[in-house]
N, C-alpha and C positions, 0 to 999 in steps of 0.2 A: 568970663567971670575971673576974678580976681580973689587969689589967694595971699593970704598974709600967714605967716611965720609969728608966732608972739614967743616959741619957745628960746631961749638963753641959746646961745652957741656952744657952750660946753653939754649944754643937754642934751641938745641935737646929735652931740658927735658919740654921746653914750646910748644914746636909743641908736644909732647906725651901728655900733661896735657890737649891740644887744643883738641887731637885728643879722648883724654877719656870724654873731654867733651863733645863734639859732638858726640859719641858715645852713654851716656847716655840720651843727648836731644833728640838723632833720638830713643832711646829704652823708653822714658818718652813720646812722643810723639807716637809712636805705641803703647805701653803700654794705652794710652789715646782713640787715633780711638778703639782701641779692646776694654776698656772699654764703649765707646761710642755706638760701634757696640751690645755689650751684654747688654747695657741701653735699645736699640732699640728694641734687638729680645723680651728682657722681656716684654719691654711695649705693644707690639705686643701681645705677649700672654695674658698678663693679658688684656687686651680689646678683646681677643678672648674669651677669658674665662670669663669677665666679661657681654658680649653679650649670651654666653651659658647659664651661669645661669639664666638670664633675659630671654630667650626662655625657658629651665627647670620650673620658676617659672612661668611663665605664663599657659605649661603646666600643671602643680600642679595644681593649682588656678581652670582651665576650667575641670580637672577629682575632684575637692574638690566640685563644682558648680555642675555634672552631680551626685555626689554624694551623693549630697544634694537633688538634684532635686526627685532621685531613692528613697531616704529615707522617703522622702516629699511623695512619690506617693505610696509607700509603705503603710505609716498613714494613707493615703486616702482610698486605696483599702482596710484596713483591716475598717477604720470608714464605707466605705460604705457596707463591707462585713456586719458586724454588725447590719447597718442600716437596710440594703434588709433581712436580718435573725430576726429583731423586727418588721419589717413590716411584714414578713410571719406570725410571729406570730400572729400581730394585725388581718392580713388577716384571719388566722385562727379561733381568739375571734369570728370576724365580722358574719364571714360565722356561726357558732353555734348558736352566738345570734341574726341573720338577719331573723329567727320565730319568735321571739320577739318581733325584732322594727316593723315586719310587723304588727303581733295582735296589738301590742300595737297603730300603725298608722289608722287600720282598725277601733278600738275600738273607739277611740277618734272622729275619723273623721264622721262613720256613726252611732256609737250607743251612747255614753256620751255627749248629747246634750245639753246645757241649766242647768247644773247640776256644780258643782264643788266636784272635789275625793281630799278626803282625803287621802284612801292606795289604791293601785291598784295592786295587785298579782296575778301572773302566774305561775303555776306552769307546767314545762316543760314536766315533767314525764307523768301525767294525764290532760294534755290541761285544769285545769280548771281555771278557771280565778275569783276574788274574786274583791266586787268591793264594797266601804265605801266611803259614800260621804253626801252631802248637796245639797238637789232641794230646791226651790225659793216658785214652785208650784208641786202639786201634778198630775197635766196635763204631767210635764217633765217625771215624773216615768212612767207613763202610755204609754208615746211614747215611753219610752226606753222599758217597759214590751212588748210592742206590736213588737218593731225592732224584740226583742228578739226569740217570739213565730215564726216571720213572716220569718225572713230567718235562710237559712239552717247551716250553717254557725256557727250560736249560739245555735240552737238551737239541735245538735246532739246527746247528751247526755241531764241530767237531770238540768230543770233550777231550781234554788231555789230563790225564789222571795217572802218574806213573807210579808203577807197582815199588818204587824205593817207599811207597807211600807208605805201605805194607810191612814191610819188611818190619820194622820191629813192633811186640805186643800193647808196648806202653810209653810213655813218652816223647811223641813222635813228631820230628818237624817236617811241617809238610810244605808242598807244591800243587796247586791244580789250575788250572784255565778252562775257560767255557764259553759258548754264545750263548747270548740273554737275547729273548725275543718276549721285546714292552708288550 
């Protein structure tokens, strides 16, 4: 089949110009949606991605927090580790010298009456106990020589009680030594 052309040559070339033009509007305008479309998937993503990091950092944060916490209770166990390890210690002093505080409770309570001491020495090895002080009256020595003699207690070894003790009626410094039997 045979085709013929009747249109003008300059018509021809404006329907081709028409037709390149509308050709580039409809490829400028897909060109457009496509870029609009790859505007969209990006934005999409970066708010995917922008929600991930925001769950990531949150996790961070709550293992930086559980981290802190472990390290925290670490300090603690090793300060109270330390602690309960100077209290055994302490515990340890207490118990060696709790002969000690006991004489020394005992002494005070039933035998250093009415007297004020000056040194008060114990010596742990040989239970003996050394005692320098100031009576008021010479009646107070005499109750303390008498505790002395009277229970068993003090009196289980050798007392030394020397009669300078004696000697004056009132204000009297004195001397005595004793075994203590705990």
């Amino acid at each position: 089949m045979l085709t013929i052309n009747l249109i003008p040559p300059q018509q021809k070339e404006r329907i081709k110009l028409k037709i390149y033009y509308q050709n580039i509007i409809s490829s400028g305008f897909i060109l457009f949606l496509l870029i609009l479309l790859l505007i969209i998937f990006l934005a999409g993503i970066l708010i995917f991605l922008h929600f991930r990091y925001l769950f990531i950092e949150d996790k961070i944060s709550v293992e930086q927090s559980k981290i802190i916490q472990t390290e925290s209770y670490k300090g603690m166990e090793k300060k109270i580790t330390n602690l309960n390890k100077e209290l055994s210690e302490v515990k340890e002093i207490q118990d060696k010298r709790s002969d000690t505080y006991q004489i020394l409770n005992d002494i005070s309570q039933n035998l250093l009456i009415g007297v004020r001491i000056y040194n008060l020495r114990i010596d742990k090895s040989s239970n003996q106990v050394t005692v320098i002080g100031f009576a008021p009256l010479r009646e107070n020595l005499l109750n303390i020589k008498s505790i002395l003699e009277a229970n068993p207690k003090y009196n289980k070894g050798e007392i030394d009680f020397p009669l300078s003790n004696l000697a004056n009626s009132s204000n009297i410094n004195f001397r005595f030594s004793f075994t203590y039997t705990p």
